[in-house]
PyMOL Python script that loads the backbone (N, CA, C, O; Angstrom):
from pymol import cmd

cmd.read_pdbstr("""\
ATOM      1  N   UNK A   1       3.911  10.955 -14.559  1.00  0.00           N
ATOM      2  CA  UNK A   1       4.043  10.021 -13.455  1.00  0.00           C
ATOM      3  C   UNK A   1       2.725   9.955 -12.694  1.00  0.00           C
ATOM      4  O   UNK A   1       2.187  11.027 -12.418  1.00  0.00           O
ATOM      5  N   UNK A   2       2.342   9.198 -12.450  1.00  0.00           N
ATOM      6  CA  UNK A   2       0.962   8.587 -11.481  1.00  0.00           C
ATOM      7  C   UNK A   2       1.520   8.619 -10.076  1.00  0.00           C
ATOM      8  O   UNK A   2       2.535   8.265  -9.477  1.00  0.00           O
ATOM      9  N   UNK A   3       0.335   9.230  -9.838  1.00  0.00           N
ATOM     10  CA  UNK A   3       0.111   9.292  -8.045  1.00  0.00           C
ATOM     11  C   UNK A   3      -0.419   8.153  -7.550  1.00  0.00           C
ATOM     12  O   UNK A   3      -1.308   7.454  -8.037  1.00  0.00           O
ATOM     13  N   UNK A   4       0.350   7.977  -6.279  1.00  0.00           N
ATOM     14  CA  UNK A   4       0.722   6.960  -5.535  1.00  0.00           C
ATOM     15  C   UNK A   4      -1.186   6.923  -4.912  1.00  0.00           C
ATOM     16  O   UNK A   4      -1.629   8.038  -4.638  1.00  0.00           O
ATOM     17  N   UNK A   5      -1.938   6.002  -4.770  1.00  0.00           N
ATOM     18  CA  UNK A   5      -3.257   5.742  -4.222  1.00  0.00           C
ATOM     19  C   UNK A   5      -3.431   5.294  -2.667  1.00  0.00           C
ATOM     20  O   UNK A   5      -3.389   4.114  -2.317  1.00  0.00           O
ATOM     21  N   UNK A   6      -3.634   6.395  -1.772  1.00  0.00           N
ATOM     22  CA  UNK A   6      -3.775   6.145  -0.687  1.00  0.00           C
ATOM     23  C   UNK A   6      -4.441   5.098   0.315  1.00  0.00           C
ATOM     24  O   UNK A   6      -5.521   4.618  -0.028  1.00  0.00           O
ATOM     25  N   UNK A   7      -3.999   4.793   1.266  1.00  0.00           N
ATOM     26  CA  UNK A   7      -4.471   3.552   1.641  1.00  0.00           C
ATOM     27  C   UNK A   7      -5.024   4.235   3.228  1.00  0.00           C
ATOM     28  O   UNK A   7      -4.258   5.006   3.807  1.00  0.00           O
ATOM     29  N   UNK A   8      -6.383   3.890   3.855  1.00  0.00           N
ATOM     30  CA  UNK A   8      -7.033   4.331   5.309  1.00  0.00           C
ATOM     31  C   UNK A   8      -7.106   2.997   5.537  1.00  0.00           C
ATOM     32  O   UNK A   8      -7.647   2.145   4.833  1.00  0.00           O
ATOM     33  N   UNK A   9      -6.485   2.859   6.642  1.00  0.00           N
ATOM     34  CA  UNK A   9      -6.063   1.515   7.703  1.00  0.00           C
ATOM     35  C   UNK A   9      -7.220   1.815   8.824  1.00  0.00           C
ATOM     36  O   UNK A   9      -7.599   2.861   9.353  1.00  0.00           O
ATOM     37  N   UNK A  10      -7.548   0.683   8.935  1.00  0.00           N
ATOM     38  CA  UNK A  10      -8.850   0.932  10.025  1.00  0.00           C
ATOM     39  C   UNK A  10      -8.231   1.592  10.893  1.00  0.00           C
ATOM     40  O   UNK A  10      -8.307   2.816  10.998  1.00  0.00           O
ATOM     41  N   UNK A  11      -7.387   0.668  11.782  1.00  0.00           N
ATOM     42  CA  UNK A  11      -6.661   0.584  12.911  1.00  0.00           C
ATOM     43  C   UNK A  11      -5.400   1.280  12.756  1.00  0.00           C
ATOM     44  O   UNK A  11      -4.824   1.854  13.680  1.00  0.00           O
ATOM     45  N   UNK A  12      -5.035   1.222  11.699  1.00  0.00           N
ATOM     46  CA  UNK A  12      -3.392   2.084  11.841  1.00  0.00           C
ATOM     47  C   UNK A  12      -3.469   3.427  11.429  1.00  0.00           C
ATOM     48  O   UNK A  12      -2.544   4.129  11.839  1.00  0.00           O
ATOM     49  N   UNK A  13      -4.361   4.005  10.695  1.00  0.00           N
ATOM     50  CA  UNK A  13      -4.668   5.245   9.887  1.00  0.00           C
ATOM     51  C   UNK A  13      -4.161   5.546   8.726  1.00  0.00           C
ATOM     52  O   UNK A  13      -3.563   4.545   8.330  1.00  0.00           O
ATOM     53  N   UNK A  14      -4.052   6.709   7.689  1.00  0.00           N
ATOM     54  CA  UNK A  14      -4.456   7.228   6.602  1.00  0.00           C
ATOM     55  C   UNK A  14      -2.811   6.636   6.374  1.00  0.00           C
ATOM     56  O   UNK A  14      -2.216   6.558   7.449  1.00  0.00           O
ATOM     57  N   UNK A  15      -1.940   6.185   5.092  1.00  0.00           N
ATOM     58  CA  UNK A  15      -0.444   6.482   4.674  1.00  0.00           C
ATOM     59  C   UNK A  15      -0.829   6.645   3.386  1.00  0.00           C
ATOM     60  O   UNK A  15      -1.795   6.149   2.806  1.00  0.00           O
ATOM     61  N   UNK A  16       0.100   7.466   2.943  1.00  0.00           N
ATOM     62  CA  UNK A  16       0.182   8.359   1.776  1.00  0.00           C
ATOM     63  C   UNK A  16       1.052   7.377   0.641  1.00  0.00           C
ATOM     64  O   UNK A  16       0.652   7.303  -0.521  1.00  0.00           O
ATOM     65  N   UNK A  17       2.099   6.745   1.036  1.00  0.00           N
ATOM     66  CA  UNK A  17       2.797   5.840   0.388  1.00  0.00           C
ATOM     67  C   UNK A  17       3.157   4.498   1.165  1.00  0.00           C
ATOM     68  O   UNK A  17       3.092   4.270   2.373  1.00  0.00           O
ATOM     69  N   UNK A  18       3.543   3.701   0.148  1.00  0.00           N
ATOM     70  CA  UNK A  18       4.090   2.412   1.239  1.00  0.00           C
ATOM     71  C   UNK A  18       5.247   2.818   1.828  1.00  0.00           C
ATOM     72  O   UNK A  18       5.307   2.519   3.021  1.00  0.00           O
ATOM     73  N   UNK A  19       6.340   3.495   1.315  1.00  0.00           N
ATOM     74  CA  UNK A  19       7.240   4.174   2.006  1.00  0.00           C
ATOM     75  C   UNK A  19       7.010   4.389   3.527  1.00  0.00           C
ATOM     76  O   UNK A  19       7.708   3.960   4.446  1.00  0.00           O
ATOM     77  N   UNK A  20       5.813   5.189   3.603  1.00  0.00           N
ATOM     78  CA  UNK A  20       5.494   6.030   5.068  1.00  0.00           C
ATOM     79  C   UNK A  20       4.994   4.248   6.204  1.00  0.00           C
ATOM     80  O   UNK A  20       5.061   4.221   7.433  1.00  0.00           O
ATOM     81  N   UNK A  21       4.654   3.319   5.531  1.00  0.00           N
ATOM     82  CA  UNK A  21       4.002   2.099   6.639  1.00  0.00           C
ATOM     83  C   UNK A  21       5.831   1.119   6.886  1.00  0.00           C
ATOM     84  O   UNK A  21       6.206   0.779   8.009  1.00  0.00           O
ATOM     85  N   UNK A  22       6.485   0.911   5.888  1.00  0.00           N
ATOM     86  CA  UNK A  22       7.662   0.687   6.586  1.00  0.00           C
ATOM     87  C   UNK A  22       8.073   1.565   7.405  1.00  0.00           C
ATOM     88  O   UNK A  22       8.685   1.022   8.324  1.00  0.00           O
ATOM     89  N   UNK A  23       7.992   3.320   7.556  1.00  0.00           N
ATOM     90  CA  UNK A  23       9.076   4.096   8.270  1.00  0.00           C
ATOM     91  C   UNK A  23       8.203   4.558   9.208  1.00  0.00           C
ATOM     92  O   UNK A  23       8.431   5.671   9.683  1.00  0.00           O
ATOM     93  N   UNK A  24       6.947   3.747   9.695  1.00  0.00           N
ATOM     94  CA  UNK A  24       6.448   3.987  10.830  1.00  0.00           C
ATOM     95  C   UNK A  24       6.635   3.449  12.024  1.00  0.00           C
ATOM     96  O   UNK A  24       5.913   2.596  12.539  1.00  0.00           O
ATOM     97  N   UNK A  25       7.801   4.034  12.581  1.00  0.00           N
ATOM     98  CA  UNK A  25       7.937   3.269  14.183  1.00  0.00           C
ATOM     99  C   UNK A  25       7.187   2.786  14.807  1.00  0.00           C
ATOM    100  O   UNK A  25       7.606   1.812  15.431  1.00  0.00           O
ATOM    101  N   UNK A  26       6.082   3.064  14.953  1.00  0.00           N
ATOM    102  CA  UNK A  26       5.050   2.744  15.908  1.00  0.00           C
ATOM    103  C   UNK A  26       4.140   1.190  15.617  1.00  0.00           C
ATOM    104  O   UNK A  26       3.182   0.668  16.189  1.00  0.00           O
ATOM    105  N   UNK A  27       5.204   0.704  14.139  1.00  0.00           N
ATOM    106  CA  UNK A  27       4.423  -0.303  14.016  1.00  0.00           C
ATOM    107  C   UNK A  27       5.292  -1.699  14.111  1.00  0.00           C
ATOM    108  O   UNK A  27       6.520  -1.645  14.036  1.00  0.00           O
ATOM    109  N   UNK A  28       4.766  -2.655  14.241  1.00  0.00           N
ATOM    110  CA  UNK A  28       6.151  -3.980  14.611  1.00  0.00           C
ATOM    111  C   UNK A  28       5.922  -4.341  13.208  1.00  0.00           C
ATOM    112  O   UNK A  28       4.886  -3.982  12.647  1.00  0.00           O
ATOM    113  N   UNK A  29       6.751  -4.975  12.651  1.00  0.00           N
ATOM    114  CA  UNK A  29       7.168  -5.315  11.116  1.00  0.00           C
ATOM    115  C   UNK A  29       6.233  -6.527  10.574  1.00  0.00           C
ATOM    116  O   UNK A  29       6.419  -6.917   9.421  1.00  0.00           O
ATOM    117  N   UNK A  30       5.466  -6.989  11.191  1.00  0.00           N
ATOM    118  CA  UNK A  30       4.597  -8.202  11.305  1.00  0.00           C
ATOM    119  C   UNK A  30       3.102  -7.013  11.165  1.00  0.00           C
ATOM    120  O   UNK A  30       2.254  -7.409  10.365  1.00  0.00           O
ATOM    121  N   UNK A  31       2.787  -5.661  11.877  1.00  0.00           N
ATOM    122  CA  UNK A  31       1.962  -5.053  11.304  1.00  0.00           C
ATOM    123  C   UNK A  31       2.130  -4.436  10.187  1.00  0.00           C
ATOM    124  O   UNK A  31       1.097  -4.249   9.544  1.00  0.00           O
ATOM    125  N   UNK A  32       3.397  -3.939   9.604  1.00  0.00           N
ATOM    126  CA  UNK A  32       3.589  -3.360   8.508  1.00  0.00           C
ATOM    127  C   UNK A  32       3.299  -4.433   7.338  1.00  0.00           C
ATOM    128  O   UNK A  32       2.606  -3.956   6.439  1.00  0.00           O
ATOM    129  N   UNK A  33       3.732  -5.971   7.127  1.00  0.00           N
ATOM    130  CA  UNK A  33       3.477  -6.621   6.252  1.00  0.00           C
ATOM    131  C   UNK A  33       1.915  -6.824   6.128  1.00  0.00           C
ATOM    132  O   UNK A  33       1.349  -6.882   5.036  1.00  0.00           O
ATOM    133  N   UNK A  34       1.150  -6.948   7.568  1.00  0.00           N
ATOM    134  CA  UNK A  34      -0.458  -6.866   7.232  1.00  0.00           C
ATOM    135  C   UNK A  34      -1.135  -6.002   6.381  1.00  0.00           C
ATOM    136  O   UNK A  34      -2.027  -6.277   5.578  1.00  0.00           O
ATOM    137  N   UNK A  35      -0.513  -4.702   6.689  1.00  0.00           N
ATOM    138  CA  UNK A  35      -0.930  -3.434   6.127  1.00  0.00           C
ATOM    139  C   UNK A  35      -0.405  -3.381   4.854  1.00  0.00           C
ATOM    140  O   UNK A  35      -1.203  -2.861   4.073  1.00  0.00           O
ATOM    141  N   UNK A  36       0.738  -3.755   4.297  1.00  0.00           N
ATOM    142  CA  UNK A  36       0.665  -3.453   2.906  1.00  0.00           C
ATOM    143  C   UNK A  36       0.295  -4.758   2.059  1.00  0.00           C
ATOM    144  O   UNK A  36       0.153  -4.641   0.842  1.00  0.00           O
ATOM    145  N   UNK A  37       0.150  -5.896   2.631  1.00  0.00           N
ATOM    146  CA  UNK A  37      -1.095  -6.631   1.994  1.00  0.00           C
ATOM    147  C   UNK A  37      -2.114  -6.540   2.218  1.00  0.00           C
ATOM    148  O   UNK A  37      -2.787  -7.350   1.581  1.00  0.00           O
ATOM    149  N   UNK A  38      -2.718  -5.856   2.918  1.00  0.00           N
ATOM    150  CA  UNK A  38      -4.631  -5.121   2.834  1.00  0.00           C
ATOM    151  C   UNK A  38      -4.458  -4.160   1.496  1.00  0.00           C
ATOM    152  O   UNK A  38      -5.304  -4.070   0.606  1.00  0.00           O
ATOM    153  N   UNK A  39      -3.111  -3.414   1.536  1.00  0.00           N
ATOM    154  CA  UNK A  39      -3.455  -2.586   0.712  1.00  0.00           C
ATOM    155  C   UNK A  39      -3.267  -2.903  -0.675  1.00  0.00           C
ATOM    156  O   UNK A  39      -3.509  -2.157  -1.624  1.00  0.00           O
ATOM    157  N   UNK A  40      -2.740  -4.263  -0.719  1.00  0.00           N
ATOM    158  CA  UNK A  40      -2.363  -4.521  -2.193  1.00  0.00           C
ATOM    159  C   UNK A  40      -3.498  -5.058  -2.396  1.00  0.00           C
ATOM    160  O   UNK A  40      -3.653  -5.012  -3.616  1.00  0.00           O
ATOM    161  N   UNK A  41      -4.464  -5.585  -1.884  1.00  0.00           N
ATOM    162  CA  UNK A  41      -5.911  -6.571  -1.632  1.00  0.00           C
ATOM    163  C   UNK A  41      -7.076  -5.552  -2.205  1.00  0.00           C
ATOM    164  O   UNK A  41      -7.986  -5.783  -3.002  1.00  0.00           O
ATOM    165  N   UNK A  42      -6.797  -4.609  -1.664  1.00  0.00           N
ATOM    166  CA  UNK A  42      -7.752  -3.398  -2.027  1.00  0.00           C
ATOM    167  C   UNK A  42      -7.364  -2.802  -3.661  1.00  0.00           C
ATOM    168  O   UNK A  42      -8.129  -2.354  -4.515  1.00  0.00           O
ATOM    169  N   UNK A  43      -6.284  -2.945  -3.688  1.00  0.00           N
ATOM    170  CA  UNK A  43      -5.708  -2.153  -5.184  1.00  0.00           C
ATOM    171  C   UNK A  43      -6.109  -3.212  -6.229  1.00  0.00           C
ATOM    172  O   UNK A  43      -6.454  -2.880  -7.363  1.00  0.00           O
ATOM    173  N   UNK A  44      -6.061  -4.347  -5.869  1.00  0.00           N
ATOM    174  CA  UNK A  44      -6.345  -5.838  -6.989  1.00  0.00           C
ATOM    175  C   UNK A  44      -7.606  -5.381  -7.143  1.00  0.00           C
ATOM    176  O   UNK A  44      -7.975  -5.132  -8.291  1.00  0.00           O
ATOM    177  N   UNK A  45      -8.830  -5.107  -5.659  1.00  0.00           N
ATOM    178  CA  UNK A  45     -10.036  -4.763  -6.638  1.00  0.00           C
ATOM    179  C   UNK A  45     -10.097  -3.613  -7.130  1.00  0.00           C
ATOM    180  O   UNK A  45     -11.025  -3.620  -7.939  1.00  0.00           O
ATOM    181  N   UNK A  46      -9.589  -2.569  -7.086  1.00  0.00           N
ATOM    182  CA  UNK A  46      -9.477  -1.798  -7.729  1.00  0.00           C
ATOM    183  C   UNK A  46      -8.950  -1.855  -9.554  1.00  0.00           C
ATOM    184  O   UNK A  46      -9.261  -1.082 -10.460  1.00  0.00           O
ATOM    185  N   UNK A  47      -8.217  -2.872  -9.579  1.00  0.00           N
ATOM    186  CA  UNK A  47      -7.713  -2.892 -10.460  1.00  0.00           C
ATOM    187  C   UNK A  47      -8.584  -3.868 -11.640  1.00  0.00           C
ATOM    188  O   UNK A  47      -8.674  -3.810 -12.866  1.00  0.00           O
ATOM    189  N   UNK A  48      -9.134  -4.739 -10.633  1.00  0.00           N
ATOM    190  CA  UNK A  48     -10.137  -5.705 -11.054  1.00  0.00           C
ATOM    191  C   UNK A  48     -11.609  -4.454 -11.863  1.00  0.00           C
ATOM    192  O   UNK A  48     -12.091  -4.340 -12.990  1.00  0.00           O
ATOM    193  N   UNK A  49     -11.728  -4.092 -11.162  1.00  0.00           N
ATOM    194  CA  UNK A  49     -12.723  -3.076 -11.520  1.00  0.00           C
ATOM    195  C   UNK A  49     -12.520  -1.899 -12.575  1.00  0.00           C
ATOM    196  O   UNK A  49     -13.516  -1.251 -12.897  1.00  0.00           O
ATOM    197  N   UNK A  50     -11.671  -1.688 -12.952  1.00  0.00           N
ATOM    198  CA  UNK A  50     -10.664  -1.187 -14.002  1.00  0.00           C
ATOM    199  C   UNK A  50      -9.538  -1.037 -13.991  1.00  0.00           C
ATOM    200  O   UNK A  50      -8.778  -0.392 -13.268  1.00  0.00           O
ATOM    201  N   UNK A  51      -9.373  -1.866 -15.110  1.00  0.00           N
ATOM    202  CA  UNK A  51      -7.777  -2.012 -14.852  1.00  0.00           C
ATOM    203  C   UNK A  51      -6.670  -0.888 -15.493  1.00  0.00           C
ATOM    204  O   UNK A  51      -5.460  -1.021 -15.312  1.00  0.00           O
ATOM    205  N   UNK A  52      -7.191   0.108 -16.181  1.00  0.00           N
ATOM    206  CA  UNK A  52      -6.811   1.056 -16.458  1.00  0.00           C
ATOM    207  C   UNK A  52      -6.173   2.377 -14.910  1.00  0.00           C
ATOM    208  O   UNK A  52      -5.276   3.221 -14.925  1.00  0.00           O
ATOM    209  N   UNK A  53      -7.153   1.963 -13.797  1.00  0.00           N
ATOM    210  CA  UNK A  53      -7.096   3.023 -12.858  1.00  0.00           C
ATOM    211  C   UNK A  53      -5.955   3.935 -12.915  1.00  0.00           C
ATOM    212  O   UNK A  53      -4.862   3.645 -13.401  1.00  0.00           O
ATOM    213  N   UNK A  54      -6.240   4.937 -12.445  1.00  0.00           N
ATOM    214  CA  UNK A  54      -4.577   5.700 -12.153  1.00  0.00           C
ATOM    215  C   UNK A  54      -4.039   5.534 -11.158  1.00  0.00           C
ATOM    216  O   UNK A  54      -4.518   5.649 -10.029  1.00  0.00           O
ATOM    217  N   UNK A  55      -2.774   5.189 -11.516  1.00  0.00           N
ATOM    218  CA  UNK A  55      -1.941   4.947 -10.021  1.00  0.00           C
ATOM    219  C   UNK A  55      -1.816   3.514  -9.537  1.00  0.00           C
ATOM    220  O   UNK A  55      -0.729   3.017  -9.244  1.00  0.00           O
ATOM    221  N   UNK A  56      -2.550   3.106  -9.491  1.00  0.00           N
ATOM    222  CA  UNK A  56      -2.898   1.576  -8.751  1.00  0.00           C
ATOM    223  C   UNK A  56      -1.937   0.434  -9.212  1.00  0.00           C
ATOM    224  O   UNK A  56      -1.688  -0.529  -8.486  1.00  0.00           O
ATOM    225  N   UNK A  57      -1.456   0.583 -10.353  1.00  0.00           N
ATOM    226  CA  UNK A  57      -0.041  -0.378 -10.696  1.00  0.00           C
ATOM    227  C   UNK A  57       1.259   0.374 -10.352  1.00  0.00           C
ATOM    228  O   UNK A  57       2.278  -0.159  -9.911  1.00  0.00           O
ATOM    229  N   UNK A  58       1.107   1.536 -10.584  1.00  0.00           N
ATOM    230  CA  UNK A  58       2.720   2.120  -9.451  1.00  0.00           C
ATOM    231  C   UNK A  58       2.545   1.699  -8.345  1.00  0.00           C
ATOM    232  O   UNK A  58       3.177   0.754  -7.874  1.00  0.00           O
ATOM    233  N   UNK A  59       1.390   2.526  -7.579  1.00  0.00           N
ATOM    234  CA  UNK A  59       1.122   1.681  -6.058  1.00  0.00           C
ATOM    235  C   UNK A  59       1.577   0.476  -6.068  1.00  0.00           C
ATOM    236  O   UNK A  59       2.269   0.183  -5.094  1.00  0.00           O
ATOM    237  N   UNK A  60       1.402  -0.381  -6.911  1.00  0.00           N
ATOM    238  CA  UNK A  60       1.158  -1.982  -6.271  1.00  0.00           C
ATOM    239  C   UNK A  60       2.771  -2.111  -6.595  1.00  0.00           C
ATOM    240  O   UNK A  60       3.395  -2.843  -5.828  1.00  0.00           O
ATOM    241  N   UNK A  61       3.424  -1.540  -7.541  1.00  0.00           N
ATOM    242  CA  UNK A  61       4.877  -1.391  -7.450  1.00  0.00           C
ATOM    243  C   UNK A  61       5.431  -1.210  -6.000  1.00  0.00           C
ATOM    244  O   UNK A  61       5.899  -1.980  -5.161  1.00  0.00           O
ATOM    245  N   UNK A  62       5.206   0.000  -6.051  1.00  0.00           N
ATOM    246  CA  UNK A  62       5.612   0.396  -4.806  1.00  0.00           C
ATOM    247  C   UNK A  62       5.616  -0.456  -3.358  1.00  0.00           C
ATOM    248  O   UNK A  62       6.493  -0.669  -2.522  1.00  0.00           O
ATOM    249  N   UNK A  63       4.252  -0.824  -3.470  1.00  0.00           N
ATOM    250  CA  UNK A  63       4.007  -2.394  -2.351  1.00  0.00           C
ATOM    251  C   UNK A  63       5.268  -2.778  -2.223  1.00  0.00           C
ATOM    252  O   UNK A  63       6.119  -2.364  -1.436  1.00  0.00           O
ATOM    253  N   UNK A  64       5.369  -3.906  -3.356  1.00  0.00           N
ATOM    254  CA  UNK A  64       6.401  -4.903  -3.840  1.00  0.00           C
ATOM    255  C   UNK A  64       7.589  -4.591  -3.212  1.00  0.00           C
ATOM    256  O   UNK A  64       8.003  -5.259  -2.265  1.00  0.00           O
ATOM    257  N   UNK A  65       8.382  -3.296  -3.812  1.00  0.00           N
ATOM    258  CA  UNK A  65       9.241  -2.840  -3.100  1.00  0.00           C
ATOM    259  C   UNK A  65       9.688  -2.231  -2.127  1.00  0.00           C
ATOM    260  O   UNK A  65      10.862  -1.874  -2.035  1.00  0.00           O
ATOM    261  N   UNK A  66       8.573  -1.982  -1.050  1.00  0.00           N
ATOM    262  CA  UNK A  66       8.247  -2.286   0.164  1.00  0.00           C
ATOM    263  C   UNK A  66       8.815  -2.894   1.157  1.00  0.00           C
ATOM    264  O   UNK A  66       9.740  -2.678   1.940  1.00  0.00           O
ATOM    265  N   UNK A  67       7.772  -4.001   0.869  1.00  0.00           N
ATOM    266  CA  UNK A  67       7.409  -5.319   1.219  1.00  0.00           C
ATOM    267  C   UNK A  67       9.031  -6.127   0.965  1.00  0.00           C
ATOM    268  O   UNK A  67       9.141  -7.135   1.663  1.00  0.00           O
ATOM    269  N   UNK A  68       9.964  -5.892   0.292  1.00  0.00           N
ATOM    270  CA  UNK A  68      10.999  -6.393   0.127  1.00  0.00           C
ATOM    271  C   UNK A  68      12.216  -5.668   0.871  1.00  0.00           C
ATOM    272  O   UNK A  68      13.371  -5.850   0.486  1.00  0.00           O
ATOM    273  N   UNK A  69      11.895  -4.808   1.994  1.00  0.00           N
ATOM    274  CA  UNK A  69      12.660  -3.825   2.670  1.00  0.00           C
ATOM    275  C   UNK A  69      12.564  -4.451   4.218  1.00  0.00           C
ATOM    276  O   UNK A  69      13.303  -4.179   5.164  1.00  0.00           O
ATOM    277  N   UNK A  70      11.309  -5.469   4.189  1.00  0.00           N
ATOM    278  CA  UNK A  70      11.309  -6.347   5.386  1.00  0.00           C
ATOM    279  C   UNK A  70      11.498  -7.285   5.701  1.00  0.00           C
ATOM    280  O   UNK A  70      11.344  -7.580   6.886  1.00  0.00           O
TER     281      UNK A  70
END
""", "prot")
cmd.dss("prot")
cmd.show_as("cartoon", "prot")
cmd.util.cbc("prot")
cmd.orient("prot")
C-alpha cells in the first residue's frame, strides 16, 4: 500500500491526509474545498513529472473521496 503524500498549506498548515482537512474544525467547508484542490493541483504536477510517483494516485484518490464528503 502507498503512502498517502503530504500536503503544507501556506496558510492552513502541514495535513497528513485529506481525511485530516475535512475533520478540521477550524476550517469553513469553502476552505476545505480550496485546500484539497491546491492539493490535487500540486499532485497533477507531480504526477506530470512522473507519473509513476509513489503515492500520488492514492492521494489523488483519496482527494476525490474527500471532496465528495462535502
Amino acid at each position: 500500500m502507498s503512502e498517502t503524500i503530504r500536503f503544507e498549506h501556506p496558510e492552513h498548515g502541514t495535513y497528513s491526509n485529506p481525511a485530516a482537512v475535512t475533520a478540521d474544525a477550524n476550517l469553513s467547508v469553502a476552505e476545505k474545498k480550496t485546500i484539497l484542490h491546491e492539493w490535487k493541483q500540486s499532485l497533477e504536477q507531480v504526477l506530470k513529472d512522473d507519473p509513476h510517483a509513489e503515492g500520488a494516485k492514492d492521494t489523488r484518490a483519496q482527494i476525490d473521496a474527500a471532496e465528495g464528503t462535502l
